[in-house]
N, C-alpha and C positions, 0 to 999 in steps of 0.2 A: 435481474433479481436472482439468489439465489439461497438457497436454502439448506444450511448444514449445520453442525452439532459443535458444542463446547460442552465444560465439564456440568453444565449447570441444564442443559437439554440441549433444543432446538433454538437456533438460529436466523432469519432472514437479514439478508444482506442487498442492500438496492442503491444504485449509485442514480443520481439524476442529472441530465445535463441536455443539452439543448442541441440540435441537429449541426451547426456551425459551433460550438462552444469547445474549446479545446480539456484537457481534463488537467493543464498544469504543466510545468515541466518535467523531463521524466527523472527517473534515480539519479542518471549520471550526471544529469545538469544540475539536478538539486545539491549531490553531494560537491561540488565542485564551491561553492561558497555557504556551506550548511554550516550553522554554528554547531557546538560541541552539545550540544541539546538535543538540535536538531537530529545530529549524526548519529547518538544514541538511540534516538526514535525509530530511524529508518533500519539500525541494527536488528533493534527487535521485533522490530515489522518483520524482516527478512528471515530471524531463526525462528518467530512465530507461524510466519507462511509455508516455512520448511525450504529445504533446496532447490527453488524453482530457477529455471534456467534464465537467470536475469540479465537483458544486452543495457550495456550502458552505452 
């Protein structure tokens, strides 16, 4: 969990998943057959999350 700020206040952010549960495939494998929608999304994810040092 975590706990930070947008323009509107405070935040909580909590992912759930299960000891053996994988979280998905990662960026690279996503973007490798991401439809034009898709692609979009993860764009904005990425200039929303700022420059984070992403391995694909």
């Amino acid at each position: 969990m975590a706990v930070t700020r947008n323009d509107l206040g405070l935040v909580i952010l909590a992912v759930e998943a299960k000891v053996d549960e994988t979280f998905g495939p990662t960026l690279g494998e996503k973007r490798k057959n991401a439809s034009e929608g898709q692609l979009g999304r993860i764009t904005y994810l990425e200039r929303e999350l700022g420059s984070l040092s992403w391995s694909y």
